[in-house]
N, C-alpha and C positions, 0 to 999 in steps of 0.2 A: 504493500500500500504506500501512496506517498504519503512523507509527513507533514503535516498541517504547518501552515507559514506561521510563523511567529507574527504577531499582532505589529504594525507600524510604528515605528519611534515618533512623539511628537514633535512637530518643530516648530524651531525658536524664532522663524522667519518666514514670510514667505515663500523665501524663493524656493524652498525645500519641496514645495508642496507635489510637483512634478515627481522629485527625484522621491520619496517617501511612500507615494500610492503611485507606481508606475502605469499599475491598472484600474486607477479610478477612474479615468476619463469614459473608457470602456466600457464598464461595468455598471457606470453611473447610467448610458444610455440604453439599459436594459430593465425591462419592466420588473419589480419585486427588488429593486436593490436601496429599498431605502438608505440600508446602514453607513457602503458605499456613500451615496449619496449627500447624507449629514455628513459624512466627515471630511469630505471635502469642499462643503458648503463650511462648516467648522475651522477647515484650514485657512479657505478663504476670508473668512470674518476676524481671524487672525491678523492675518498681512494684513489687511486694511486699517485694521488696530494699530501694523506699525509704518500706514502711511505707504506700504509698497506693494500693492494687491496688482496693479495692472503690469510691475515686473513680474509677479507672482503665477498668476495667471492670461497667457493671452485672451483678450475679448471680455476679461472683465474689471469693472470700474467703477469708480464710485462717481463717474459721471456718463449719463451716454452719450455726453458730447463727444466725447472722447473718444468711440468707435466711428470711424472714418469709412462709409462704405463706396463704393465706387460702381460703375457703370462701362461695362465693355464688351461692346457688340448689340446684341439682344440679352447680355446677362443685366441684369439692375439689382441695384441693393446688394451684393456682392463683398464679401469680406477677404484680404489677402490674411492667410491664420499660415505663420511662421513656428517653423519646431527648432526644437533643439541640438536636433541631429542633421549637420547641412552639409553640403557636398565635399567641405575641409573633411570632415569626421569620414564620410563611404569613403573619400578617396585614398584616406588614412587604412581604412581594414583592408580596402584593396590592392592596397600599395602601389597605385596607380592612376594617372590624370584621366579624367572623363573629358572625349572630344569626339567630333564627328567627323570620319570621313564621306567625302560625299562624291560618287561618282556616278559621273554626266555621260551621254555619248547616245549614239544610233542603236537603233534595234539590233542585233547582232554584231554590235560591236565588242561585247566580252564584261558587258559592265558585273552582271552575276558573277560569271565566273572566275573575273579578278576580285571580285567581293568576297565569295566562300573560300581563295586560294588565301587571302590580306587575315582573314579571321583565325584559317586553318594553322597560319602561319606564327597570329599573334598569339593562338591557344598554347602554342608549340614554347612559348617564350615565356607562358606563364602569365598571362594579361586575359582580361573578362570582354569579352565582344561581344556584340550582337548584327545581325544582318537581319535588315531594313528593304526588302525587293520589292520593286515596284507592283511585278506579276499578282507577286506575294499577299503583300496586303488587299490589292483590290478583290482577293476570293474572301474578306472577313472585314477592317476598318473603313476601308472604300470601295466596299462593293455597291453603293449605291450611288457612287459617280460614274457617268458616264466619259466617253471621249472630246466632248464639247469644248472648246476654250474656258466656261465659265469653270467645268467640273474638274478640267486640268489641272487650274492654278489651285483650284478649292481641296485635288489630290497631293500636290508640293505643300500647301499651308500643313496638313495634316501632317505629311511624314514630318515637315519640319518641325513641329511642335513635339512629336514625338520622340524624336533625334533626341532633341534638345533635352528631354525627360530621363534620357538615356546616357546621356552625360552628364544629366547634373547627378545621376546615380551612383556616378563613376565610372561607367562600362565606356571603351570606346565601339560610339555607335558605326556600325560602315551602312550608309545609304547606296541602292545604287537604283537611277531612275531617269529615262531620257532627259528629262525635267532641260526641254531646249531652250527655256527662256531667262535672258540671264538676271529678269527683275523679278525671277520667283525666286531665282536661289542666293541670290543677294536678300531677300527677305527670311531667309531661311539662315543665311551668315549672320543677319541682326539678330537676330537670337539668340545668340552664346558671344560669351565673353572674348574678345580680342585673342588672337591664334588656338584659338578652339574649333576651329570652322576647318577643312582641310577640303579643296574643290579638287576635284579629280578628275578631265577631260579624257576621256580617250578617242583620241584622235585617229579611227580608223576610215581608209577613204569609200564612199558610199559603195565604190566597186565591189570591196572585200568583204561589207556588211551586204551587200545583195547576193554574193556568192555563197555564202554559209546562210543564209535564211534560216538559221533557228526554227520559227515559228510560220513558214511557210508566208510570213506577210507581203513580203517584197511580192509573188508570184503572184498574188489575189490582186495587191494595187496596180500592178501591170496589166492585170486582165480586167481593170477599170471594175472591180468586184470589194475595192474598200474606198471607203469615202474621207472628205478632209477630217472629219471627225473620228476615224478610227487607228486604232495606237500605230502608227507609222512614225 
């Protein structure tokens, strides 16, 4: 059987109040956990006793002027809620910098293949990757865009917020996605912090990408059987 946790130490501050009930937060947002609940209602009535409750706790305060919410996109009323544990700390356990590489190029130009080879490589060296395929994602995150201009760009916003999630985790993300427009993935560079970004052309000539047709697409848009909107 496991042995039952030893009951919480009180603290003398605030700021403990995290590190003391790690699984308050948790536990508090489950129905039946009054006890839970008091005593980090309790902790908090604390810190405010000593003046330092909104270090104490993010999001609460002894004023609600003081929650600052924001508005971005279609999102309103929106709160950014910051932890503890920030990309210094992952990149610490991982012993390694979170960044994106990001490769560009023609259908059959080898953009997968030098992706799965970059990742295989960096597993080999003892580094956390993840691989980002354009194909990929659109059978699950983007399967509800199509080939349009609007759903193209609306496909780069995506991976590139996601990259970005995957860096700030610590993993080096590797994207690889025609993504032929260079003011999507300049919007996808602003994302991450200054040499975080790593853009990867490959510059194979249309000849060499029509020759290997991967995906048979080159012979359909010859035969006038794919249109501006389909992944060429």
């Amino acid at each position: 059987m496991l042995a039952r946790a030893p009951p919480p130490r009180p603290c003398s501050s605030g700021v403990c109040i995290a590190r003391a009930h790690p699984r308050a937060a948790a536990v508090a947002a489950r129905p039946g956990t009054t006890r839970t609940t008091t005593t980090v209602a309790a902790a908090a009535a604390e810190a405010a006793s000593n003046g330092s409750a909104a270090a104490a706790v993010a999001g609460i305060s002894s004023s609600s002027s003081a929650l600052v919410t924001s508005t971005v996109g279609k999102s309103t009323n929106i709160l950014w809620h910051e932890c503890a544990i920030g990309q210094k700390e992952r990149q610490g356990l991982l012993n390694q910098k979170g960044c994106v590489v990001w490769i560009t190029g023609l259908s059959g130009s080898g953009k997968s293949t030098l992706a799965c080879a970059l990742s295989r490589e960096l597993h080999g060296r003892g580094h956390l990757t993840y691989v980002l395929d354009g194909d990929n994602l659109r059978h699950g995150l983007n399967r509800d865009l199509s080939f349009g201009a609007e759903d193209r760009a609306e496909n780069i916003r995506r991976v590139g917020e996601v990259a970005k999630l995957f860096a700030d985790a610590g993993l080096v993300c590797i994207a690889s996605l025609i993504s032929p427009y260079r003011s999507d993935r300049s919007a996808c560079r602003d994302l991450l912090p200054k040499h975080s970004f790593i853009e990867v052309f490959l510059d194979v000539p249309l000849q060499v990408c029509e020759a290997r047709d991967p995906k048979g697409l080159y012979k359909l848009a010859r035969a006038g059987k794919i249109k501006d909107s389909d992944p060429v």
